[in-house]
N, C-alpha and C positions, 0 to 999 in steps of 0.2 A: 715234546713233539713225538708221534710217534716213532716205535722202535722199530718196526718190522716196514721197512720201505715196498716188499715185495704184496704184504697183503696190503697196503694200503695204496699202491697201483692199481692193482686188480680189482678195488672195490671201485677207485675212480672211472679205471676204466668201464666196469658196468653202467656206473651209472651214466656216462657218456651216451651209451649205445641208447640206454633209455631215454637219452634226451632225444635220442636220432643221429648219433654224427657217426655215418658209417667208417670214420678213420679216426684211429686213437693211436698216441706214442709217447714219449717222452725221452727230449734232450738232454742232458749234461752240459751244464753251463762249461762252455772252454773257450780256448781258442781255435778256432778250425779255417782251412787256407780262405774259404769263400767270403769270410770275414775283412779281411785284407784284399780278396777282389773288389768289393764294393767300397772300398774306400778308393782303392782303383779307380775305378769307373765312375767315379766323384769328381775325384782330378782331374780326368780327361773330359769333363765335363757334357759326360753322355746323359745326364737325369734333364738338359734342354732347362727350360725355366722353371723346373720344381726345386724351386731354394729352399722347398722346408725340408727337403730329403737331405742337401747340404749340412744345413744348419742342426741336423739331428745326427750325424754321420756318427760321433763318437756313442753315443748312447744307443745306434742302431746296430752298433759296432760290441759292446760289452753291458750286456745284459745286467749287469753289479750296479749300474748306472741307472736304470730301472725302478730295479729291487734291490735294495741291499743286501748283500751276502745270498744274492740269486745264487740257487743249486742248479733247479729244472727249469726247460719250458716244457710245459704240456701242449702237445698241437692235436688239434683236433679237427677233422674235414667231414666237411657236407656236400651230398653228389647233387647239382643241380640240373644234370642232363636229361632234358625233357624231349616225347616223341614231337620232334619238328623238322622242319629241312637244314639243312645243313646250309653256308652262305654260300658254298660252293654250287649247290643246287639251282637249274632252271629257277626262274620265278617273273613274274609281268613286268611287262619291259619299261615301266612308271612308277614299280616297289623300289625301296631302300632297303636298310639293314640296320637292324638293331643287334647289337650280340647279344648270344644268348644268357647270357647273367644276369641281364636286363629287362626280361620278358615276365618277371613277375613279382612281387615284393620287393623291399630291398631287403637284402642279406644284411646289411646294417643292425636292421633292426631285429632281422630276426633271430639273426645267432645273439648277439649280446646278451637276449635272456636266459637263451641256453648254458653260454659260458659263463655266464655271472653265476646261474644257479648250481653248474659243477666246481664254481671255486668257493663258495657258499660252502658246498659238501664237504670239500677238501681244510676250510676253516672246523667244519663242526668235527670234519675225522680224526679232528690234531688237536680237537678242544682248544680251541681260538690259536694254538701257536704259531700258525703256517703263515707267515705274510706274501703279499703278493698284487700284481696286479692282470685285470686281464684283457684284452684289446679283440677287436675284428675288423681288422685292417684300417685303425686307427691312432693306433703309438709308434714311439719310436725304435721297432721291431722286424728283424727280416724273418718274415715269417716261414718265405719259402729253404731261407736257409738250414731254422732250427726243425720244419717238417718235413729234411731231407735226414738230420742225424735224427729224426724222431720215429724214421723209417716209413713213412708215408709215402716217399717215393722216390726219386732223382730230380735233380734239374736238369732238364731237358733244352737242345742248344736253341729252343727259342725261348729259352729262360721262365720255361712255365714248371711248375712242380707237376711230377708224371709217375702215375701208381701203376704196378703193374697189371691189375686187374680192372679197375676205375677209370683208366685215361687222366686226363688231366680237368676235366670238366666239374670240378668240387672247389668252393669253400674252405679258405681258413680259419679259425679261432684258436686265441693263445692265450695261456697263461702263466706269466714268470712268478718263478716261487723260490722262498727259499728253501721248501723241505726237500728233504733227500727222497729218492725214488729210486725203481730200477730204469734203468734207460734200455733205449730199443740201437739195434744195428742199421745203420743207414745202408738201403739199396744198392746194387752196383747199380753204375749208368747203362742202361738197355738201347739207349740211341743209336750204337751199332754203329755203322757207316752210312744211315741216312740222314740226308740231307731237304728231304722233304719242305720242313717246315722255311729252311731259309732260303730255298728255289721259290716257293709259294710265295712270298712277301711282295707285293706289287709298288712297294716303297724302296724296298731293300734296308728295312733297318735292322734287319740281324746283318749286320757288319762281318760277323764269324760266328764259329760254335760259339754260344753259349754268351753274347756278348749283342749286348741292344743298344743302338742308338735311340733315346727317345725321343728326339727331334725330328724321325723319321718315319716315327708307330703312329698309325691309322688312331689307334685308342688313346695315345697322346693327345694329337691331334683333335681327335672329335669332341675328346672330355678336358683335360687340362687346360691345353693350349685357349686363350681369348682373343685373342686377338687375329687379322687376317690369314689365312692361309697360301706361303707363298704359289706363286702358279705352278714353277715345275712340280711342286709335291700331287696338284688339284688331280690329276690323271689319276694318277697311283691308288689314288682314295677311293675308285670307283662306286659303288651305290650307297656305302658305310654313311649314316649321321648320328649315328653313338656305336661307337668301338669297334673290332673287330674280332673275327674269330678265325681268320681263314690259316694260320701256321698251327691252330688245332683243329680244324673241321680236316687238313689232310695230313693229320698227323697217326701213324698206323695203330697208337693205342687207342685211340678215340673213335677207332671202326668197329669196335663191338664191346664200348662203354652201356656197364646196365643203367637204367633208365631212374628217373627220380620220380617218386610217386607223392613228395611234398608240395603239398596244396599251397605254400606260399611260393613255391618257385616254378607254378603252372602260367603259360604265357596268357596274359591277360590280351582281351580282343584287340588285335591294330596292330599286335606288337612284332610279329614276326611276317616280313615281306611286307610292312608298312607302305599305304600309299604316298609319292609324295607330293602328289596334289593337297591333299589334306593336310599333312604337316606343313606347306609353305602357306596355307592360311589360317594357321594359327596364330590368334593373339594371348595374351597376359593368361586371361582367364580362362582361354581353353588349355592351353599352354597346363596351369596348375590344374583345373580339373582334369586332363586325360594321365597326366603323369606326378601325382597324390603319392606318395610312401614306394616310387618308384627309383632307380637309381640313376633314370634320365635326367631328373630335375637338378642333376649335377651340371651339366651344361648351360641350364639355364634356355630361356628364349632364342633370345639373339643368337647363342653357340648353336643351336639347331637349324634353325634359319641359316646359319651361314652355312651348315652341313648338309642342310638338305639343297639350296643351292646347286652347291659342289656337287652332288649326288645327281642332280638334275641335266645339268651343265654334262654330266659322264654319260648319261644315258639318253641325250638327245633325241628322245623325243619329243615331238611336234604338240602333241595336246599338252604335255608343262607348260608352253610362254604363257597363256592366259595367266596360270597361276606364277608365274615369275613377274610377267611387266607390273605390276601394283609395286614387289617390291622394290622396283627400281626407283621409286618415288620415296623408298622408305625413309625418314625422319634422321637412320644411322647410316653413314658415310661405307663403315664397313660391308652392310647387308647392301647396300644398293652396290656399290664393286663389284662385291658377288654374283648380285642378281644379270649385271652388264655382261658381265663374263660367261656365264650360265647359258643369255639368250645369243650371243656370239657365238657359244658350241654347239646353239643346236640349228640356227639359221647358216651356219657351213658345211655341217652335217647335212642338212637337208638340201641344200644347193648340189650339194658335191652329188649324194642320192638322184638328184634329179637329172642333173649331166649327165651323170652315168649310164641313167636310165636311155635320154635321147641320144648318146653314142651305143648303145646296144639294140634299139630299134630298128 
């Protein structure tokens, strides 16, 4: 394997840049306390119904487990922050929300061949000795923990990783190795004494600094979660039906994040302030043609349908029930609840509006 760990960083990280990934670092396999949080936060059963996050705790937890005789991770970030509004932003009073991560490609697909081809490099720099594997946000890896020691940034108490110059709006890629490298200095926390991001949460599931309930996350919610959503949560969720952005839309690093000028993370047409007339009459086959190699098609149909719903149901207005009553008929127990519920908030909404009106006359 190579002997000089320092130049063969420095070569990696080159070529990194030339893949695109404007953040490059690398970890030292240890033990570090955040390690021991998230097994924490297992126990107390804040991951809500994600049992694979459970079920992978130890190997998420010791990198050796991975890779064998793991030295490094390498983490590497992509800024996908594109000119759009922010979800905090005005917008038509019949629009939803898609988050912004979601507005164009999936990052799935597109880092993977990036990171596959700088562990490729890191193979051929070491003359095959380097083992390893490498993930994008698909193994059993806390990514945002090793590209906080990889010095990419801090974690931030809405548990998002946060650069000082970047904001938090970038892509992770990783790769566990066993070759020795030089490792980077992890960030102090710049979080200060605001609280911004866990005032902003219209669920409340920052619990505390640095500490998510995900039974309570919007982006839970709209992507994992399958099944009903209960009612007290339905308010909180306001226009959201894939994920949320809002404890980074007002978070103060992300007020003068530079912008992403990669064509695969340009929002495709529909995506940002989505109508949701549109999206509640979608079936199957528009369903997959409008959201093809997109990271919406995680939810599936049905999961959007019950989000736009919910989203519908928040924003009570009057021209939605045409496109709501159909669902009410629909085939799925869950989707017609929804839809019940939906035209409830807006035919009370609109009574109430109208009272109002003839007491102010």
């Amino acid at each position: 394997m190579a002997r000089d760990p320092k130049a063969l960083t420095q070569k990696l990280q080159r070529r990194a840049r030339e893949l695109g990934f404007e953040l490059f670092g690398v970890a030292a396999v240890q033990d570090v306390p955040e390690l021991a949080r998230y097994r924490e936060w297992i126990d107390a059963g804040l991951q809500a119904d994600m049992q694979y996050m459970a079920r992978n705790s130890e190997k998420r937890s010791n990198p050796a487990l991975v890779v064998e005789k793991a030295r490094s991770v390498i983490v590497c970030g992509k800024n996908y922050h594109t000119r759009a509004p922010l979800s905090t932003e005005s917008a038509s009073p019949t629009a939803g929300w898609i988050a912004r991560y979601a507005w164009g490609d999936d990052y799935h697909d597109v880092l993977k061949q990036r990171i596959r081809k700088l562990y490729e490099y890191l193979v051929e720099l070491t003359d095959g000795r380097a083992q390893g594997r490498y993930y994008v946000d698909t193994g059993p890896v806390l990514e945002k923990v090793w590209g906080q020691y990889a010095g990419l940034g801090w974690i931030g108490k809405n548990t998002c990783l946060i650069n000082q110059h970047m904001g938090s709006f970038f892509f992770l890629a990783v790769i566990v190795t066993d070759a020795e490298l030089t490792y980077s200095t992890p960030p102090p926390d710049r979080c200060g004494t605001c609280t911004r991001c866990i005032d902003a949460c219209p669920t409340q599931a920052i619990i505390g600094p640095y500490v998510l309930d995900a039974e309570k996350c919007i982006s839970y919610l709209t992507i994992e979660h399958r099944d009903g959503i209960p009612e007290p949560l339905r308010e909180g969720m306001g226009r959201h039906v894939f994920g949320c952005d809002i404890c980074q839309d007002v978070c103060p690093w992300n007020q003068k994040a530079p912008v992403s000028l990669e064509p695969a993370f340009q929002p495709r047409s529909g995506s940002v302030n989505p109508e949701l007339g549109e999206l509640l009459q979608m079936d199957q086959e528009n369903f997959r043609e409008r959201f093809r190699k997109s990271p919406v098609k995680r939810s599936k149909l049905r999961g959007l349908l019950r989000n736009a719903l919910i989203a519908a149901g928040n924003r009570q207005h009057p021209a939605l029930l045409p496109h709501i009553e159909s669902l009410r008929r629909h085939p799925d127990e869950m989707i017609r609840e929804h839809a019940q519920w939906a035209v409830e908030q807006i035919t009370t909404s609109t009574k109430a509006k109208k009272e109002d009106a003839y007491v102010h006359d």
